[in-house]
C-alpha positions as a LaTeX table, in Angstrom:
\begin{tabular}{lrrr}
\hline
Residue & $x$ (\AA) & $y$ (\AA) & $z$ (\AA) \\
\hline
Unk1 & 152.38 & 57.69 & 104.32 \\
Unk2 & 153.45 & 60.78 & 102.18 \\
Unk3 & 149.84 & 61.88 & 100.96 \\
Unk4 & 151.33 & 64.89 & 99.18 \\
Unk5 & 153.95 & 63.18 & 97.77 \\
Unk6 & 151.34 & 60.52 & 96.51 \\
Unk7 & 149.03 & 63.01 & 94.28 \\
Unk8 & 148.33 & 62.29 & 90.50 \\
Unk9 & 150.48 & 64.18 & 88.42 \\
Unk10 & 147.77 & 65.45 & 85.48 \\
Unk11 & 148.19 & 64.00 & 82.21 \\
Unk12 & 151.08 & 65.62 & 80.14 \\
Unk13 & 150.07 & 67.82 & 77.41 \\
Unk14 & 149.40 & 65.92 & 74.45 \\
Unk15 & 152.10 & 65.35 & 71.65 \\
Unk16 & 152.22 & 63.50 & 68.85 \\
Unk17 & 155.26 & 61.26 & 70.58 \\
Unk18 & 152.82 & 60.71 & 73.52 \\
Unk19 & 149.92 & 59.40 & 71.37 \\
Unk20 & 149.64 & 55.60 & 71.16 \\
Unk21 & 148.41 & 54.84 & 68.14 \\
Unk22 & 146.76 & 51.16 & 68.16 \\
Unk23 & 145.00 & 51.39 & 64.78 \\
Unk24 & 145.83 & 55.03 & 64.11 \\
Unk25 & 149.31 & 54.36 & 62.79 \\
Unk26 & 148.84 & 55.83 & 59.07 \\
Unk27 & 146.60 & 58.89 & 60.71 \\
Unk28 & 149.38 & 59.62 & 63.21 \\
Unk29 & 152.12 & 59.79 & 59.66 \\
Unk30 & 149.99 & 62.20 & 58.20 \\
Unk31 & 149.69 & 64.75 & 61.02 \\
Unk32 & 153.43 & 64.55 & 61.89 \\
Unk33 & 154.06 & 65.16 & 57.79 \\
Unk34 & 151.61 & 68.01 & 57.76 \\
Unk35 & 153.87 & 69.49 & 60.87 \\
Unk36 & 156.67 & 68.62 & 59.12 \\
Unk37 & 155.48 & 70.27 & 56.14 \\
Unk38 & 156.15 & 67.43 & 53.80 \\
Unk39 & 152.22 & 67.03 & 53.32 \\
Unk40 & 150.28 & 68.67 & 49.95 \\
Unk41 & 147.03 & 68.16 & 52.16 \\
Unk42 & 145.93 & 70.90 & 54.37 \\
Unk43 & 142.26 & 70.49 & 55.71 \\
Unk44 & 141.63 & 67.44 & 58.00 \\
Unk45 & 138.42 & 66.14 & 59.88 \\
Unk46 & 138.76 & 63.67 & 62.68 \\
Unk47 & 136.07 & 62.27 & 63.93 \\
Unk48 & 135.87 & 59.58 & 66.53 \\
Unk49 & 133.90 & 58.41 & 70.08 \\
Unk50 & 134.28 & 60.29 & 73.20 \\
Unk51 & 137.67 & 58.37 & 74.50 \\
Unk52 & 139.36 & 58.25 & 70.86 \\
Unk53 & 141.58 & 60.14 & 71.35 \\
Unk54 & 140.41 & 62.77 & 68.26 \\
Unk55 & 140.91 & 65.78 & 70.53 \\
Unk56 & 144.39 & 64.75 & 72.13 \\
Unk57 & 145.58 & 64.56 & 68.36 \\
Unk58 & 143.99 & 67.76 & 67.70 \\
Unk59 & 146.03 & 69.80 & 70.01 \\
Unk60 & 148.84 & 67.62 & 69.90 \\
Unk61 & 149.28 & 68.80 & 65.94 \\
Unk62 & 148.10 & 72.83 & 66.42 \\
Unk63 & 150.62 & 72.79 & 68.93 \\
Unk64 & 153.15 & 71.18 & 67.12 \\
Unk65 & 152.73 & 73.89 & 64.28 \\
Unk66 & 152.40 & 76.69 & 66.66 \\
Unk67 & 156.28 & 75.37 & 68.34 \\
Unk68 & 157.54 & 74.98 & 64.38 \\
Unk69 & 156.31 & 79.22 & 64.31 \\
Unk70 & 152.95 & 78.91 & 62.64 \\
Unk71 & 150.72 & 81.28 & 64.11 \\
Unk72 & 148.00 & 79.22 & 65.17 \\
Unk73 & 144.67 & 79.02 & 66.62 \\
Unk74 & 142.96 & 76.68 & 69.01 \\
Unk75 & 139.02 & 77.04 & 69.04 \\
Unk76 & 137.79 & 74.86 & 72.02 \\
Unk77 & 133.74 & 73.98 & 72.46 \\
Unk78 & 132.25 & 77.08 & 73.35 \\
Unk79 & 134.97 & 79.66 & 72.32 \\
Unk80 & 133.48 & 82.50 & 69.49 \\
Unk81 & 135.05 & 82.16 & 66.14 \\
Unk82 & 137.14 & 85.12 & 65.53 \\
Unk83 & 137.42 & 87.39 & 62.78 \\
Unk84 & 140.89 & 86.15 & 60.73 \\
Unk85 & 143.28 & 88.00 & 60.78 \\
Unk86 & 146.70 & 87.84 & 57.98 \\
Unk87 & 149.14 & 86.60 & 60.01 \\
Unk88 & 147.10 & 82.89 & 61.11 \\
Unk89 & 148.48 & 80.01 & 59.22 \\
Unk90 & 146.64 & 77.29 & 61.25 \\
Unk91 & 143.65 & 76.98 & 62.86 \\
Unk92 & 141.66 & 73.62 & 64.98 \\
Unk93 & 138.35 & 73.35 & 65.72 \\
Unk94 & 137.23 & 71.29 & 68.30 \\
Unk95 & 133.92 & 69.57 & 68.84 \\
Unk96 & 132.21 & 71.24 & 65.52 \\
Unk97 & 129.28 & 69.44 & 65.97 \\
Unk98 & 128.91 & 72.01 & 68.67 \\
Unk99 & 128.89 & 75.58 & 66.78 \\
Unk100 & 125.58 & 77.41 & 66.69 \\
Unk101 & 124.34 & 79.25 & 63.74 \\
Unk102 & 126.44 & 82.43 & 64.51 \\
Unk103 & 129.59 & 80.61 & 64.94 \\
Unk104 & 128.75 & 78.06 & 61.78 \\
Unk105 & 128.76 & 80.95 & 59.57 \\
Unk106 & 131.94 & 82.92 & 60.77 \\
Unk107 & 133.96 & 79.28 & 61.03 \\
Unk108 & 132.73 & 79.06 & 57.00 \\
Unk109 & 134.43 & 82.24 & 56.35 \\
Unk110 & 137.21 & 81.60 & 58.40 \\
Unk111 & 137.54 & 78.32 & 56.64 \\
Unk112 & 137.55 & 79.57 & 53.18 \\
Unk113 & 139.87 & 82.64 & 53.73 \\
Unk114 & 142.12 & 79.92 & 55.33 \\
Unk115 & 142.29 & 77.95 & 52.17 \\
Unk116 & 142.71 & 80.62 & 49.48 \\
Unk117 & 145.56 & 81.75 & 51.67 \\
Unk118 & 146.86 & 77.91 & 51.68 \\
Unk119 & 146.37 & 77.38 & 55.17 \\
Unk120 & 145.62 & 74.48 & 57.71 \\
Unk121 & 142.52 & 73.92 & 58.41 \\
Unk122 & 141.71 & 71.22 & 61.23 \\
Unk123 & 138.68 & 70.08 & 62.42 \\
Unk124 & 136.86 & 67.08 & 64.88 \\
Unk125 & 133.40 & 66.22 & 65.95 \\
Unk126 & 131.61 & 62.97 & 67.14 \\
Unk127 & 130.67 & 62.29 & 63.61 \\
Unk128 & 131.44 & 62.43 & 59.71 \\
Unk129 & 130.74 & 65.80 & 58.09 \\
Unk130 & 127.56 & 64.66 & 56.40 \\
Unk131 & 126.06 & 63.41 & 59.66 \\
Unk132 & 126.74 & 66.85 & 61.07 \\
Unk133 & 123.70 & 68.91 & 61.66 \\
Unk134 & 125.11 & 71.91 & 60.56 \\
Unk135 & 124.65 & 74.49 & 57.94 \\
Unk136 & 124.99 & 72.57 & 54.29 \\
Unk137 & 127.85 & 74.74 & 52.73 \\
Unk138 & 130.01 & 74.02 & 55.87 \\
Unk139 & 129.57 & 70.39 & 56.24 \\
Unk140 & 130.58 & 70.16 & 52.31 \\
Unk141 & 133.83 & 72.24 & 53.54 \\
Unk142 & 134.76 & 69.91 & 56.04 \\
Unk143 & 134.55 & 67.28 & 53.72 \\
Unk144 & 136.56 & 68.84 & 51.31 \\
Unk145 & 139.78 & 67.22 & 52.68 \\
Unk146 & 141.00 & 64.10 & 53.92 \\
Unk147 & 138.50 & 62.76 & 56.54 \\
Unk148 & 139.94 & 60.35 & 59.73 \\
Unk149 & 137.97 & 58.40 & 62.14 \\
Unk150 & 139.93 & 58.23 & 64.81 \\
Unk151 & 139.88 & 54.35 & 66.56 \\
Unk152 & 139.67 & 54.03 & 70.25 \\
Unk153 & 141.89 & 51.79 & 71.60 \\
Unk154 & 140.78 & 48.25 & 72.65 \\
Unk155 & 141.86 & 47.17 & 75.95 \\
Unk156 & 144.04 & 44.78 & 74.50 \\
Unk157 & 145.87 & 47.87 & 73.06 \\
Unk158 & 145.61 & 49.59 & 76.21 \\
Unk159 & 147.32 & 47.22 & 78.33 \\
Unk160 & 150.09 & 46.91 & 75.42 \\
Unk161 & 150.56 & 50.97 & 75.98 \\
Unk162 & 150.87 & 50.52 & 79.69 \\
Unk163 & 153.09 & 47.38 & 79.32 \\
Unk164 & 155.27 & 49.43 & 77.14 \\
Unk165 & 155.11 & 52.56 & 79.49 \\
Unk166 & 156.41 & 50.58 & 82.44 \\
Unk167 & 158.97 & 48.98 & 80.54 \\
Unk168 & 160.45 & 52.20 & 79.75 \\
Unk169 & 160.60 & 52.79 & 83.22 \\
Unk170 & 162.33 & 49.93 & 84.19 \\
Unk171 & 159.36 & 48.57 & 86.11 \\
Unk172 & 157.69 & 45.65 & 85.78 \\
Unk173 & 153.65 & 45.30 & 85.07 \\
Unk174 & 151.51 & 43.00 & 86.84 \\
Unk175 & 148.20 & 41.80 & 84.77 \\
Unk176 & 146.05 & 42.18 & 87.76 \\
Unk177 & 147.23 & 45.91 & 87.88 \\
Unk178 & 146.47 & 46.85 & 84.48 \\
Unk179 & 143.13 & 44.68 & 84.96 \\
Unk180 & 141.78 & 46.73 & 87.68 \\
Unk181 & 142.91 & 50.14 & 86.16 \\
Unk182 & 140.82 & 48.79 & 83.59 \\
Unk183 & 138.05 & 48.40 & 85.40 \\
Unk184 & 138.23 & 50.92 & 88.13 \\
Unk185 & 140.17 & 53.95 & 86.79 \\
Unk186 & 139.28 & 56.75 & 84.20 \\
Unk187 & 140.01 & 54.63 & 81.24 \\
Unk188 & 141.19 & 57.29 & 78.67 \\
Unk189 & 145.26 & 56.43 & 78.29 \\
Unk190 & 146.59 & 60.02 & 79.20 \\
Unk191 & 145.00 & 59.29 & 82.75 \\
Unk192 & 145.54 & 55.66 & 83.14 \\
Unk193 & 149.44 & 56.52 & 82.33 \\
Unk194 & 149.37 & 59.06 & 85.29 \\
Unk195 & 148.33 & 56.02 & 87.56 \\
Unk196 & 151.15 & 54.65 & 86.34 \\
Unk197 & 153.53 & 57.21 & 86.93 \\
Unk198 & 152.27 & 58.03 & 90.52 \\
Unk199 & 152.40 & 54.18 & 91.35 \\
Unk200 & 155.98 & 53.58 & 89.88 \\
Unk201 & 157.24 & 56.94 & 92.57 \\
Unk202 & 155.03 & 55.38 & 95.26 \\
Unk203 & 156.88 & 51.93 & 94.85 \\
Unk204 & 159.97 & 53.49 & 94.84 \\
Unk205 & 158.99 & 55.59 & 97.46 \\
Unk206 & 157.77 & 52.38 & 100.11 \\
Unk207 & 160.76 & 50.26 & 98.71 \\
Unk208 & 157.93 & 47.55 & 97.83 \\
Unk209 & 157.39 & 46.23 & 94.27 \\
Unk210 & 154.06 & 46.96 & 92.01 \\
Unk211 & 151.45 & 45.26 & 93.22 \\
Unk212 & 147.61 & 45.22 & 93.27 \\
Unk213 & 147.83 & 45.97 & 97.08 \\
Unk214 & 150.04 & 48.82 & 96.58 \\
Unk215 & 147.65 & 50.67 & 93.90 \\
Unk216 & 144.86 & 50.04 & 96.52 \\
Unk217 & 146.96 & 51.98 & 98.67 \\
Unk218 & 147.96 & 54.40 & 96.24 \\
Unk219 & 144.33 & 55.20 & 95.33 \\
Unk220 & 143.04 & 55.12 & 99.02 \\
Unk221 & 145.25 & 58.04 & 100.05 \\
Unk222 & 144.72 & 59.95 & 96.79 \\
Unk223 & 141.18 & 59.65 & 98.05 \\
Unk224 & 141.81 & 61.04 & 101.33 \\
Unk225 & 144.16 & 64.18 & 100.24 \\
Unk226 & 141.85 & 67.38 & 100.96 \\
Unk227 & 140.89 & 68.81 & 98.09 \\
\hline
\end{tabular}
């Protein structure tokens, strides 16, 4: 068995095109609009569950702007905010329930220079602005614009993604397959569809078809590759 030639590909980097949407359809418009420029809105919160895919979308749409020549910002949990300088158009905040009091104040000014100058300001956290325990004048600024929870997908809508995914790879998609990556595998979709993608070269790879036995297989010796 090729081991090396069996190892998980990690998750593209998230897009817009790679999102599935499920229930997210009308949230998904309005980023690619704002990217597009066609939107009059230009501060969003996402919030969501862990899983929702609010941070995928996140990045997906600063680094949409960033490719379109925005100059853009990504703050990740943890990162200090930095001073603002004239040329940023964009900036996203992850995981703002996360700032501490230094950083709440300095995203605040960032924020508000950000607007006067007509930029984007994007946000996401766990929760709605006003269940944020965070300093009162910034929790009313991230209400200010449109607010999004973000819905996790059902496993219904999971399966549908994966269905699709193999379809438009000419393979076909066993239930029992997508059942146990249900049940066994890191169930956020970015990682399920690298599964996928490892199992589809793997079948191709054994000349056998996509079975349950096979992504036993597969897993087993992406278990045993050394680390």
């Amino acid at each position: 068995m090729k081991q090396l030639a069996l190892s998980l590909a990690p998750p593209p980097a998230p897009a817009l095109d790679n999102f599935f949407p499920g229930r997210n359809v009308e949230l998904l418009t309005l980023l690619g609009n704002l990217v597009a420029g066609r939107s009059v809105e230009r501060c969003i919160y996402l919030w969501g569950e862990t899983g929702s895919g609010r941070t995928h979308l996140l990045r997906a749409t600063i680094a949409a702007l960033n490719a379109a020549g925005l100059a853009c910002l990504l703050i990740s949990r943890g990162d200090p905010i930095p001073t603002p300088s004239a040329e940023l158009r964009a900036v996203a905040l992850d995981d703002a329930e996360t700032l501490d009091a230094r950083n709440q104040r300095a995203f605040f000014n960032l924020y508000n220079q950000l607007r006067e100058r007509a930029g984007i300001v994007l946000a996401a956290g766990d929760a709605p602005p006003a269940r944020l325990k965070l300093r009162p004048e910034l929790v009313t600024r991230l209400g200010w614009g449109l607010v999004y929870q973000v819905q996790a997908l059902t496993d219904d809508e999971k399966a549908l993604a994966l269905k699709r995914h193999a379809a438009s790879r000419s393979f076909d998609l066993p239930d029992g397959v997508i059942d146990y990556l249900l049940r066994h595998q890191s169930r956020d979709l970015p990682s399920l569809m690298s599964v996928l993608d490892a199992l589809d070269r793997h079948s191709l790879e054994a000349k056998r078809p996509i079975t349950l036995p096979l992504l036993k297989e597969l897993l087993r010796s992406e278990d045993e590759v050394p680390r």
